[in-house]
Biopython code that builds the backbone (N, CA, C, O; Angstrom):
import numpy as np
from Bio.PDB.StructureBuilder import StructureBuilder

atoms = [
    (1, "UNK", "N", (95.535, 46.090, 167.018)),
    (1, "UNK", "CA", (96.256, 46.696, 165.901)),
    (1, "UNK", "C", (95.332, 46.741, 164.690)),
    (1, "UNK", "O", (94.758, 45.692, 164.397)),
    (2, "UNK", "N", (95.117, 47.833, 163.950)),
    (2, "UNK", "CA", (94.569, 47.888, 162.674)),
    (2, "UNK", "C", (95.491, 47.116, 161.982)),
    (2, "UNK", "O", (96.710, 46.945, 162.028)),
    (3, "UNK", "N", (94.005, 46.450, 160.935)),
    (3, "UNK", "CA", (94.344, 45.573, 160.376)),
    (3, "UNK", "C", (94.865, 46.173, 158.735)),
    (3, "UNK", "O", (94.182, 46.954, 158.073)),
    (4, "UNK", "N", (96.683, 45.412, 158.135)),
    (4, "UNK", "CA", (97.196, 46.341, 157.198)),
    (4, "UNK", "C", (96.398, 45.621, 155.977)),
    (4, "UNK", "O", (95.750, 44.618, 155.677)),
    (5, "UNK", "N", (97.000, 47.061, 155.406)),
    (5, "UNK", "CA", (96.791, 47.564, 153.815)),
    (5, "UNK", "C", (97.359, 46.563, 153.024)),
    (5, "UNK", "O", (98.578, 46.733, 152.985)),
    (6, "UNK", "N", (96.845, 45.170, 152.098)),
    (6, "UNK", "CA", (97.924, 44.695, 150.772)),
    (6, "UNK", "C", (97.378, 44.575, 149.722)),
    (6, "UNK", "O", (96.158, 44.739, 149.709)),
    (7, "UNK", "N", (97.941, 44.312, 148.716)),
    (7, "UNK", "CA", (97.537, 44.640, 147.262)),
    (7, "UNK", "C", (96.023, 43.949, 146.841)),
    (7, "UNK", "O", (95.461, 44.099, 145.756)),
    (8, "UNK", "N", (95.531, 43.165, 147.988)),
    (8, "UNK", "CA", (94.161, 42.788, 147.524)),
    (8, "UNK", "C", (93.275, 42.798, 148.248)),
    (8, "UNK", "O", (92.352, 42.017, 148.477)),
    (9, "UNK", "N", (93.903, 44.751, 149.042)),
    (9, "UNK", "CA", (92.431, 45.474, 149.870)),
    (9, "UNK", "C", (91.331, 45.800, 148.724)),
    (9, "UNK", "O", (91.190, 45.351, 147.586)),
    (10, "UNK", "N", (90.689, 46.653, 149.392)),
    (10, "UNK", "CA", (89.702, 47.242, 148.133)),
    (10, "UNK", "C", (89.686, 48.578, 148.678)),
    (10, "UNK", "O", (89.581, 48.670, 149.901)),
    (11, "UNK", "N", (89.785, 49.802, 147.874)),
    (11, "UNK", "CA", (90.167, 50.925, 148.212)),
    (11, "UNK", "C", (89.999, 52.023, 147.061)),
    (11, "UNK", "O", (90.710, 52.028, 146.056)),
    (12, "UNK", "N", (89.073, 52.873, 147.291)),
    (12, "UNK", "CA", (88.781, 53.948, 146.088)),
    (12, "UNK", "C", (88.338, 55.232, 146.382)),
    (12, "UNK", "O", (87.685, 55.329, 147.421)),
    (13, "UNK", "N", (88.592, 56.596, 145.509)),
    (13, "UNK", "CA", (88.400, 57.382, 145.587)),
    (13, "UNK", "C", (86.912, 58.186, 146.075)),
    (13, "UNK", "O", (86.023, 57.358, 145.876)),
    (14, "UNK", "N", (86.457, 59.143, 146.489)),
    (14, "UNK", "CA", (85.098, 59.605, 147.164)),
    (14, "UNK", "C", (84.236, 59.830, 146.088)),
    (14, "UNK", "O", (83.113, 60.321, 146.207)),
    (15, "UNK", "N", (84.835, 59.417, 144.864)),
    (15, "UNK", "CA", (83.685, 59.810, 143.564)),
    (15, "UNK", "C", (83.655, 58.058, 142.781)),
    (15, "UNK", "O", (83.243, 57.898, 141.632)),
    (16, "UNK", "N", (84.104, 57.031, 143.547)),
    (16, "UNK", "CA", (83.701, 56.136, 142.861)),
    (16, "UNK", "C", (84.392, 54.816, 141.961)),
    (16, "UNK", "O", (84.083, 53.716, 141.502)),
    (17, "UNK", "N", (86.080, 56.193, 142.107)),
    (17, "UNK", "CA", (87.167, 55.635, 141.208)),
    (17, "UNK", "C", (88.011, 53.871, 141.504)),
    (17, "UNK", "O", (87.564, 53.381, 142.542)),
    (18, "UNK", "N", (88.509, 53.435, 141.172)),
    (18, "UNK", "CA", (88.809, 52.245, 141.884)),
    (18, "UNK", "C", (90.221, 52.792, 142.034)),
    (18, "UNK", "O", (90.813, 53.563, 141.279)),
    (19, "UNK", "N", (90.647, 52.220, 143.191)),
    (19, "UNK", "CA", (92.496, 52.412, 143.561)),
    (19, "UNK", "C", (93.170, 51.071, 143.024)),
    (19, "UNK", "O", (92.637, 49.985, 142.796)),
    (20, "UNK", "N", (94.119, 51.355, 142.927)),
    (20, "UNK", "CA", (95.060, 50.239, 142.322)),
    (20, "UNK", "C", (96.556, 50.493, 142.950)),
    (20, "UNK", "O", (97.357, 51.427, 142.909)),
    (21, "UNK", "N", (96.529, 49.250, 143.525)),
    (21, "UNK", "CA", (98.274, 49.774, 144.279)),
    (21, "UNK", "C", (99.562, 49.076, 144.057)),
    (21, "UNK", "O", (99.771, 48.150, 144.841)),
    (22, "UNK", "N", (100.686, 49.363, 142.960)),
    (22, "UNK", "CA", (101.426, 48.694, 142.847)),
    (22, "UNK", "C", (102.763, 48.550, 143.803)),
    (22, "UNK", "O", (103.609, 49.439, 143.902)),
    (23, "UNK", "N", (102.816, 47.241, 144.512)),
    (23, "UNK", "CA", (103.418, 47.482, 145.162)),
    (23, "UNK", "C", (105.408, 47.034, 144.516)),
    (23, "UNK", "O", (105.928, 46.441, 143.571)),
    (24, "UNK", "N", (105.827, 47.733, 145.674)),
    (24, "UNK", "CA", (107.266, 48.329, 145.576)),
    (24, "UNK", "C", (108.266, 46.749, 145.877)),
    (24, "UNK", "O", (109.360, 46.439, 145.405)),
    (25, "UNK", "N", (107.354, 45.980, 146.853)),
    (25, "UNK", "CA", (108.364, 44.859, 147.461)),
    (25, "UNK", "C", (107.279, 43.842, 147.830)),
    (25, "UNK", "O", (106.272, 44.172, 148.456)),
    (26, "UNK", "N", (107.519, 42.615, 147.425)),
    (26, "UNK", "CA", (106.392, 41.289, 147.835)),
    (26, "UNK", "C", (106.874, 40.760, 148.583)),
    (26, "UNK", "O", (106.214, 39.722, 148.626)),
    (27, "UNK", "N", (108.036, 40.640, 149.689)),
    (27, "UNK", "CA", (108.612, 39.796, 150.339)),
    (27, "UNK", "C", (108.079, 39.738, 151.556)),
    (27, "UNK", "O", (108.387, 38.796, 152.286)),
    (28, "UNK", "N", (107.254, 40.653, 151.961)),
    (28, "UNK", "CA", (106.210, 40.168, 153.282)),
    (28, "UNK", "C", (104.915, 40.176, 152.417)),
    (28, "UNK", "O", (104.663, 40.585, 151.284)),
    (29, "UNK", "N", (104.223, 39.590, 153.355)),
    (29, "UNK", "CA", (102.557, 38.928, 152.733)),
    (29, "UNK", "C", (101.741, 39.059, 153.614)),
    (29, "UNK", "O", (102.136, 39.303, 154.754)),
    (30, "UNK", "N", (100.496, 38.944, 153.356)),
    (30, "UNK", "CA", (99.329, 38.954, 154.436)),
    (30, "UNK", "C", (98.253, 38.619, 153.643)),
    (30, "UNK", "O", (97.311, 39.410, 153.656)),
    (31, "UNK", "N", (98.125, 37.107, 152.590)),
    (31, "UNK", "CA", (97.548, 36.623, 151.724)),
    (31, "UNK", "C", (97.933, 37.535, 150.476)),
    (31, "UNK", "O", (97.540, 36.886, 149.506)),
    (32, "UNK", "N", (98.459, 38.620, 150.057)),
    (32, "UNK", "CA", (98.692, 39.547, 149.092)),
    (32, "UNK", "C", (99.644, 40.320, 149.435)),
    (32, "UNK", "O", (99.808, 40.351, 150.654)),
    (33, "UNK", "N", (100.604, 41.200, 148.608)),
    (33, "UNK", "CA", (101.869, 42.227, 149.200)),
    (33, "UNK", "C", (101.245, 43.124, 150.281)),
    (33, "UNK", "O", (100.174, 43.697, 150.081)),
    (34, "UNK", "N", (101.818, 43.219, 151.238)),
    (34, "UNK", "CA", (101.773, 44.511, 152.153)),
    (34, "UNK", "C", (102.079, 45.741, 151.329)),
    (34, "UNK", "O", (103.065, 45.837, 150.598)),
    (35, "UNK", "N", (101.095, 46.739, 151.514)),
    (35, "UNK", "CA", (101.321, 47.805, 151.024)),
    (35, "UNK", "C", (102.376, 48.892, 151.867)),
    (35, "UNK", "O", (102.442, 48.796, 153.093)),
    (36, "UNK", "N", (103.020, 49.709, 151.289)),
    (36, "UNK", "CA", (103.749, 50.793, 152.726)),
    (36, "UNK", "C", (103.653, 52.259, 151.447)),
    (36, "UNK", "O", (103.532, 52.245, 150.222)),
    (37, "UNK", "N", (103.748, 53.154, 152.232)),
    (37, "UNK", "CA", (103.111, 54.554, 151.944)),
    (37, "UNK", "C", (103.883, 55.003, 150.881)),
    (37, "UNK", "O", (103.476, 55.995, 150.274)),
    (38, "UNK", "N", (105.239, 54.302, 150.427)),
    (38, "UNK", "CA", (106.024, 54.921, 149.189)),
    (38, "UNK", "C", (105.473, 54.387, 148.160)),
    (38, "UNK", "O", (105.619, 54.983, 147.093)),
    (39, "UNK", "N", (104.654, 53.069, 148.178)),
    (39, "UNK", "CA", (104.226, 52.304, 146.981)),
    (39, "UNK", "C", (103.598, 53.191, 146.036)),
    (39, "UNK", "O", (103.800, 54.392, 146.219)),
    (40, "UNK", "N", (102.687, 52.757, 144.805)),
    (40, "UNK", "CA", (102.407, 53.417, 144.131)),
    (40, "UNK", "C", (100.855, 53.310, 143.740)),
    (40, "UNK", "O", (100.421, 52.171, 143.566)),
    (41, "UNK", "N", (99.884, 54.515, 143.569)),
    (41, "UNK", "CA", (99.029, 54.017, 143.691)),
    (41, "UNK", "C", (97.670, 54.988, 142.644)),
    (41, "UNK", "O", (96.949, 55.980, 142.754)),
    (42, "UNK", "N", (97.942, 54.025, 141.785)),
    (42, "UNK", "CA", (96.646, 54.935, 140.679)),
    (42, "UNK", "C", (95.142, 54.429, 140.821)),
    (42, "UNK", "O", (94.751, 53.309, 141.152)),
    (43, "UNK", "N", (94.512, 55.395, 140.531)),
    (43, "UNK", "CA", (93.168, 55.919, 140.308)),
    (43, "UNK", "C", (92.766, 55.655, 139.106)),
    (43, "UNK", "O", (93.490, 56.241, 138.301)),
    (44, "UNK", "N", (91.514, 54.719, 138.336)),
    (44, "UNK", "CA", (90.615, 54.489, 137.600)),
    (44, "UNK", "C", (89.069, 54.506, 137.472)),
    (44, "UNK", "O", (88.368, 53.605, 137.933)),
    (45, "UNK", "N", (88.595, 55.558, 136.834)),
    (45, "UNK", "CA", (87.210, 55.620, 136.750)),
    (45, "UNK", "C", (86.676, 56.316, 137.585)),
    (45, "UNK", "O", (85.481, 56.215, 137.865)),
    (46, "UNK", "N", (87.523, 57.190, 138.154)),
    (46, "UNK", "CA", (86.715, 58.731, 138.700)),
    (46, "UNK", "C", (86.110, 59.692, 137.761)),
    (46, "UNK", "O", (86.569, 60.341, 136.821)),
    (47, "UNK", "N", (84.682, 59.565, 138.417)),
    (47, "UNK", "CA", (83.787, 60.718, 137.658)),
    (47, "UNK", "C", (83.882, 62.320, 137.748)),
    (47, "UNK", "O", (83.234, 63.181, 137.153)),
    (48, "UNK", "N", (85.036, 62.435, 138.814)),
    (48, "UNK", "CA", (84.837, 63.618, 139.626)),
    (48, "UNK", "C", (84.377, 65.078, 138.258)),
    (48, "UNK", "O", (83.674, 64.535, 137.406)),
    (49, "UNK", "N", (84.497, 65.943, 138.059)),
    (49, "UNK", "CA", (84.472, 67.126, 137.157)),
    (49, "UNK", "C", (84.192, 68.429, 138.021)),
    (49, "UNK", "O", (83.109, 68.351, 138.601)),
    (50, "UNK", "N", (84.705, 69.297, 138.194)),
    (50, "UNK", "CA", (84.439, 70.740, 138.365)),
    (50, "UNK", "C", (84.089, 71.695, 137.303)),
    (50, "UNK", "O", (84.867, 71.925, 136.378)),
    (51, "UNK", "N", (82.935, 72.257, 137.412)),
    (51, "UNK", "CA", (82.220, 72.944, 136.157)),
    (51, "UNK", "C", (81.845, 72.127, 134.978)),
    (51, "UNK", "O", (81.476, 72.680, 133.942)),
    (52, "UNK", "N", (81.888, 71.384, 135.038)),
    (52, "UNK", "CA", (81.152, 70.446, 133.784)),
    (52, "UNK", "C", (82.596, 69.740, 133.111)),
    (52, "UNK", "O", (82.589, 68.988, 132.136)),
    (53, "UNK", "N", (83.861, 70.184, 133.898)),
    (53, "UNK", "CA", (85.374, 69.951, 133.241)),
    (53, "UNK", "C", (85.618, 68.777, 133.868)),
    (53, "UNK", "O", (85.715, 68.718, 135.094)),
    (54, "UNK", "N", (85.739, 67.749, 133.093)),
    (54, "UNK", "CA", (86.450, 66.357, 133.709)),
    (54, "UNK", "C", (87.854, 66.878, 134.799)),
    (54, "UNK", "O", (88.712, 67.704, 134.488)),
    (55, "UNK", "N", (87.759, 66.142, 136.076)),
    (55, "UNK", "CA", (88.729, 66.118, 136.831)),
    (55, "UNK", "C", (89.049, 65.083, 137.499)),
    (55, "UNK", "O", (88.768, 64.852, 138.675)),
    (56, "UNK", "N", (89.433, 64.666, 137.028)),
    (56, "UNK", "CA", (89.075, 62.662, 138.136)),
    (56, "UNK", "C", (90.620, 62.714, 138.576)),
    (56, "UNK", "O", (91.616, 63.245, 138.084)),
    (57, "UNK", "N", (90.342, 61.794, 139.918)),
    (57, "UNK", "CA", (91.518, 61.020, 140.818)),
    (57, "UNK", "C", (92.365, 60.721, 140.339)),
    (57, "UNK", "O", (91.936, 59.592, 140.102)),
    (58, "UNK", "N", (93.591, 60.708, 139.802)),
    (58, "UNK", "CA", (94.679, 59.877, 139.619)),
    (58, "UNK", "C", (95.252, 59.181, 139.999)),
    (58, "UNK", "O", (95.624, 58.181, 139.385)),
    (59, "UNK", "N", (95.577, 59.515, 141.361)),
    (59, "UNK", "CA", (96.843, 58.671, 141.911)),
    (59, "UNK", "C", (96.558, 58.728, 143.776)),
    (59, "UNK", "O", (95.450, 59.143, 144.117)),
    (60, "UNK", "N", (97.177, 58.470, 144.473)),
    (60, "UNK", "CA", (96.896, 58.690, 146.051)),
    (60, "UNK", "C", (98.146, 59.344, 146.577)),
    (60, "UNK", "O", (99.112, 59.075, 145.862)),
    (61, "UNK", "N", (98.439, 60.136, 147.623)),
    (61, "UNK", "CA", (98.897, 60.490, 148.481)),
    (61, "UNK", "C", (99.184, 60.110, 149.989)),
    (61, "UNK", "O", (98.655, 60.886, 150.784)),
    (62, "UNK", "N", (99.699, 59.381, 150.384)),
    (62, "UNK", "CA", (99.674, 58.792, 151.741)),
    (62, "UNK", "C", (100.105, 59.981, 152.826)),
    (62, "UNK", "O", (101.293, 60.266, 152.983)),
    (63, "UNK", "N", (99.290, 60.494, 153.390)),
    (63, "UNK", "CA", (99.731, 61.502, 154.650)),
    (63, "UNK", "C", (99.921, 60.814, 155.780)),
    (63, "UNK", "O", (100.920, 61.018, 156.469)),
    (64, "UNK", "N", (99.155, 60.076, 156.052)),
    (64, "UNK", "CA", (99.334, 59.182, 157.592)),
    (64, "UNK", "C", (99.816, 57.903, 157.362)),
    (64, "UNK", "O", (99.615, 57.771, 156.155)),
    (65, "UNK", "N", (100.444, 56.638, 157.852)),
    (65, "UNK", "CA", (101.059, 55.634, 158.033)),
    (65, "UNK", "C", (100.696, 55.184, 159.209)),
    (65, "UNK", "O", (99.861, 55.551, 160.036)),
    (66, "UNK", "N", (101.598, 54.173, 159.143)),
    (66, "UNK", "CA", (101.625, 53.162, 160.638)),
    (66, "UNK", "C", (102.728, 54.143, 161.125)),
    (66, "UNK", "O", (103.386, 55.006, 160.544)),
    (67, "UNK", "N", (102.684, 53.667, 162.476)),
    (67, "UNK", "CA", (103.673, 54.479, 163.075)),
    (67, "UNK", "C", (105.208, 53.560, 163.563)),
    (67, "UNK", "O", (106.328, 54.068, 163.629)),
    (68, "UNK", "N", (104.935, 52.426, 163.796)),
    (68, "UNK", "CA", (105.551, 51.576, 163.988)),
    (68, "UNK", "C", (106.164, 50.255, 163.076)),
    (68, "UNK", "O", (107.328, 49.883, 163.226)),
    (69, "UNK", "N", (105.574, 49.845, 162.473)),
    (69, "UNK", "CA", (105.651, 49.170, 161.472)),
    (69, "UNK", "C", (106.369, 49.299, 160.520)),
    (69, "UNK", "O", (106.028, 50.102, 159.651)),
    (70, "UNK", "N", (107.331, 48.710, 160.408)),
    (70, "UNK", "CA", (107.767, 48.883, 158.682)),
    (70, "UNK", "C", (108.083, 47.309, 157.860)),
    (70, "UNK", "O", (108.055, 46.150, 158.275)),
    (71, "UNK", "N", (108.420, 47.984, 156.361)),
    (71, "UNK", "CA", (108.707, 46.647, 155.572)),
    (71, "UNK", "C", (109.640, 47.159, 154.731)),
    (71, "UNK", "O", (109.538, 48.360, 154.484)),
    (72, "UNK", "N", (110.510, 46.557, 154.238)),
    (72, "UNK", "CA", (111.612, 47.023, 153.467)),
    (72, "UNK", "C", (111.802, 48.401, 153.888)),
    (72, "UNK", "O", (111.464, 49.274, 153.089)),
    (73, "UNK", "N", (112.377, 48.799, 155.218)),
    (73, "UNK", "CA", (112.714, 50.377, 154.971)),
    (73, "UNK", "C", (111.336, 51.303, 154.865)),
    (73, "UNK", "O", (111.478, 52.497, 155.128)),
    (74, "UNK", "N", (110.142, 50.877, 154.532)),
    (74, "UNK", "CA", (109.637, 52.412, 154.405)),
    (74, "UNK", "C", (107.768, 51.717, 155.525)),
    (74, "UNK", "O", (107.218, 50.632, 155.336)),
    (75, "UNK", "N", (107.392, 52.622, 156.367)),
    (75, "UNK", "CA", (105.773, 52.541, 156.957)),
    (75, "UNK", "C", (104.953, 51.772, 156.050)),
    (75, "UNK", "O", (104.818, 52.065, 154.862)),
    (76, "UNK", "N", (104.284, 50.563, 156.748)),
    (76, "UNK", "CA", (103.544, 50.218, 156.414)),
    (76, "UNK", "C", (101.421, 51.055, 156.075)),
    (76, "UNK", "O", (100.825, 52.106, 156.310)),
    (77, "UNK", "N", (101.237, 50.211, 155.674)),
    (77, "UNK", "CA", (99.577, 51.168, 155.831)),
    (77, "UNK", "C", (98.210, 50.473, 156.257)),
    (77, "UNK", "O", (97.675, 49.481, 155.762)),
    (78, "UNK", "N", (97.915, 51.046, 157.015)),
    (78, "UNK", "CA", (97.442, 49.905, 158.075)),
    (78, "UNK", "C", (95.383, 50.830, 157.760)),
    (78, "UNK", "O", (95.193, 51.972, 157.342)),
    (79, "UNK", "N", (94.433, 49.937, 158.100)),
    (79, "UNK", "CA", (92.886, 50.799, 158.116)),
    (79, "UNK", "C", (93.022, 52.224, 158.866)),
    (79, "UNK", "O", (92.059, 52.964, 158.667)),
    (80, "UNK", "N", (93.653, 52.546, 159.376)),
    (80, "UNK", "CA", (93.826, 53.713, 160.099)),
    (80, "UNK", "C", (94.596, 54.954, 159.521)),
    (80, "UNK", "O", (94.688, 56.062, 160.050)),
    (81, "UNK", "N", (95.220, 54.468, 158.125)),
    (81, "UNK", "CA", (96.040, 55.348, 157.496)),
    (81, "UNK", "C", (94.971, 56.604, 156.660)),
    (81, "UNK", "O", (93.774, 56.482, 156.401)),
    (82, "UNK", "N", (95.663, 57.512, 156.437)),
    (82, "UNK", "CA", (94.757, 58.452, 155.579)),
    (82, "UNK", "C", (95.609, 58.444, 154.157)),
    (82, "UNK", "O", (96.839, 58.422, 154.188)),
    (83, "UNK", "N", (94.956, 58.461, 153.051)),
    (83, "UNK", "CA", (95.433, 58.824, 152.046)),
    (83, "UNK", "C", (94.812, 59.864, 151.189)),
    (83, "UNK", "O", (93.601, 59.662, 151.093)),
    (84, "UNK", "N", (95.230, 60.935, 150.516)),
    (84, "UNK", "CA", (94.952, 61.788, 150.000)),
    (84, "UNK", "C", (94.666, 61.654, 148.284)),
    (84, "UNK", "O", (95.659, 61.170, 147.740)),
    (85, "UNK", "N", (93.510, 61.979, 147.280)),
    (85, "UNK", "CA", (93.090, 61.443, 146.307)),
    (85, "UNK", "C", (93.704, 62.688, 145.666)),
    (85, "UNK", "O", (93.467, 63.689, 146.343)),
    (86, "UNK", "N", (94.379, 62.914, 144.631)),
    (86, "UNK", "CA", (94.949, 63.607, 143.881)),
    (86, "UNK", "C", (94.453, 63.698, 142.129)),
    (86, "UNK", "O", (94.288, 62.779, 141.327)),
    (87, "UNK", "N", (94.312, 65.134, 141.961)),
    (87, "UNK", "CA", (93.974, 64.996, 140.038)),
    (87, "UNK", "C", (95.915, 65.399, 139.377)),
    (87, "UNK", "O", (97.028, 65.657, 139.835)),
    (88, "UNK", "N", (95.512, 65.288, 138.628)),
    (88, "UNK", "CA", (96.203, 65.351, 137.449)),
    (88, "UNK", "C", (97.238, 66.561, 137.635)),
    (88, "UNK", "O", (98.434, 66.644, 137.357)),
    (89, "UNK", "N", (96.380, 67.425, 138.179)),
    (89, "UNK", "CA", (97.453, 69.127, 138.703)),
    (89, "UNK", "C", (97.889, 68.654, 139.609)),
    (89, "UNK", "O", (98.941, 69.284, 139.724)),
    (90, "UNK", "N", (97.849, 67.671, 140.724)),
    (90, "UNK", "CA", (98.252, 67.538, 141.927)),
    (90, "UNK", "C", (97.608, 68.112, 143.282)),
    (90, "UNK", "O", (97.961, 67.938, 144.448)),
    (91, "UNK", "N", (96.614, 68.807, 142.777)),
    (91, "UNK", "CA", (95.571, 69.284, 143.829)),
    (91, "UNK", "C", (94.763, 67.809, 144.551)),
    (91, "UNK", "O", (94.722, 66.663, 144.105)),
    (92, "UNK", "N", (94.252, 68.313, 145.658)),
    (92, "UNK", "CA", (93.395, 67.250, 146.818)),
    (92, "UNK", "C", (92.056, 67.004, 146.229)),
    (92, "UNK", "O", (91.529, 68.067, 145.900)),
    (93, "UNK", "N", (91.316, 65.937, 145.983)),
    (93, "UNK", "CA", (89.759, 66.159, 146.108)),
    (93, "UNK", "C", (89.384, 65.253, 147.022)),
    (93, "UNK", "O", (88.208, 64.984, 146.772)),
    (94, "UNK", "N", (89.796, 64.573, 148.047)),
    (94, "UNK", "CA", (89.617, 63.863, 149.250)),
    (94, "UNK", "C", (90.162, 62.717, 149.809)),
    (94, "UNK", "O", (91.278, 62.298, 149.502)),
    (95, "UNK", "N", (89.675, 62.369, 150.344)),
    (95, "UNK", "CA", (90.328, 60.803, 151.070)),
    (95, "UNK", "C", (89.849, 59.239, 150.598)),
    (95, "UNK", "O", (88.690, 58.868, 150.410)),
    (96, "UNK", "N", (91.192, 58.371, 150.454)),
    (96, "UNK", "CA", (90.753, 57.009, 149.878)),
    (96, "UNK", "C", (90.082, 56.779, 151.323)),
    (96, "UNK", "O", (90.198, 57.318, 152.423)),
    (97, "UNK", "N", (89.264, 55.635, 150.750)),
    (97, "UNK", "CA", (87.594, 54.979, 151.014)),
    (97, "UNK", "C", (88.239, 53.688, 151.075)),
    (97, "UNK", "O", (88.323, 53.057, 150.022)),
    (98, "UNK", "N", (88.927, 52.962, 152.636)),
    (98, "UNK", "CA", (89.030, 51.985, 152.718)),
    (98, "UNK", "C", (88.008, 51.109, 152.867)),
    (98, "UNK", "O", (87.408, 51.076, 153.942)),
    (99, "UNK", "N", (87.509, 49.923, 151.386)),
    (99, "UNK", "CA", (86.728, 48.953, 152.134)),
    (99, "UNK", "C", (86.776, 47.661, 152.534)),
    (99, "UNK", "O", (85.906, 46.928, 153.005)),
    (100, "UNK", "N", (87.741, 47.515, 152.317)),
    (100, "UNK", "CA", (88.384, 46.001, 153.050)),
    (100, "UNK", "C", (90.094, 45.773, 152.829)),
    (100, "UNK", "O", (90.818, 46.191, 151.926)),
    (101, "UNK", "N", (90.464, 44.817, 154.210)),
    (101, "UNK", "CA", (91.588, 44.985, 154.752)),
    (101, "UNK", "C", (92.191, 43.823, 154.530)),
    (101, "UNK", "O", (91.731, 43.156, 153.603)),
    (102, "UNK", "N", (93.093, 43.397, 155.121)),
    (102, "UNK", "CA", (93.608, 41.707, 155.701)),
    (102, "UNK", "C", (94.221, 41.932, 156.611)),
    (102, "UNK", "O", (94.887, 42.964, 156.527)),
    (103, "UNK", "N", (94.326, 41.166, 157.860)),
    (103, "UNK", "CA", (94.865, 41.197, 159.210)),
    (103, "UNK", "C", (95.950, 40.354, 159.324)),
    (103, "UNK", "O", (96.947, 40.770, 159.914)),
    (104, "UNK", "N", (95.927, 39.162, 158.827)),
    (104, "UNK", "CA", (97.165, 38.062, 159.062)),
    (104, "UNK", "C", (98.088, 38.941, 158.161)),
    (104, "UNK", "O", (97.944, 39.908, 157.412)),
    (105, "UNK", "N", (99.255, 38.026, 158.654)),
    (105, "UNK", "CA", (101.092, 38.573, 158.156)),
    (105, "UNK", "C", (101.549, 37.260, 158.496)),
    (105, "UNK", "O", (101.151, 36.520, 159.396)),
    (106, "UNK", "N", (102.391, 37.092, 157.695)),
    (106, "UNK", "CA", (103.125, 36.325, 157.257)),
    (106, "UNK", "C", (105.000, 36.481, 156.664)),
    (106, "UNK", "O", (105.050, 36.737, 155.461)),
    (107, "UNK", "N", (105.929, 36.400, 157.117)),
    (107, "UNK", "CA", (106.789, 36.760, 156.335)),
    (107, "UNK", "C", (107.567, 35.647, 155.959)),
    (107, "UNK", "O", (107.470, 34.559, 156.526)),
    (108, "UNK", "N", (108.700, 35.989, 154.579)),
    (108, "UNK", "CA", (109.763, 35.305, 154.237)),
    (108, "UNK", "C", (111.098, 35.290, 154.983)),
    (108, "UNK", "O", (112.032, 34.605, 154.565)),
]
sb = StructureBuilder()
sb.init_structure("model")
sb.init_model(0)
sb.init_chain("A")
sb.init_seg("    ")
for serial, (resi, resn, name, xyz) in enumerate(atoms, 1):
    if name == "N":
        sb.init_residue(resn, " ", resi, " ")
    sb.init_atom(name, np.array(xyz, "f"), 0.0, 1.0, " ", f" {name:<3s}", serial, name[0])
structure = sb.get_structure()
């Protein structure tokens, strides 16, 4: 099983930005909240720009999930998930850059 997504993965945009994920529910753990694909998740310090026009990452998009898994009601997000990096219009400029995970779980 890929190992899931919690609030003290490390995870950032393709230009550099850092992700930040607030999560929705702490009542399962895996040393930090389990993340699941409704949570919330902003973007800091993307350089991105088109034409010399600042455009940086904002926020993420979760397209893929666990398939099986859930926590409170909604898919967990496991290294295998895709998330989509979003500006400000809501347009795509690529995929979060998982770089580290946690594997143990733990619940209340």
């Amino acid at each position: 099983m890929p190992a899931l997504l919690t609030a003290a993965s490390t995870m950032m945009c393709p230009h550099g930005g850092t992700v930040t994920a607030i999560p929705g529910s702490t009542r399962a753990s895996a040393g930090a909240a389990i993340l699941r694909g409704s949570d919330t998740f902003i973007i800091a310090g993307c350089a991105f720009n088109i034409a010399g026009a600042p455009s940086p990452c904002v926020s993420v998009n979760w397209v893929v999930t666990a398939t099986r898994v859930q926590h409170a009601g909604a898919l967990v997000l496991n290294e295998s998930s895709m998330g989509l990096c979003l500006a400000a219009t809501q347009a795509p400029q690529g995929t979060v850059i998982i770089a580290a995970t946690q594997s143990r779980v733990s619940g209340l």
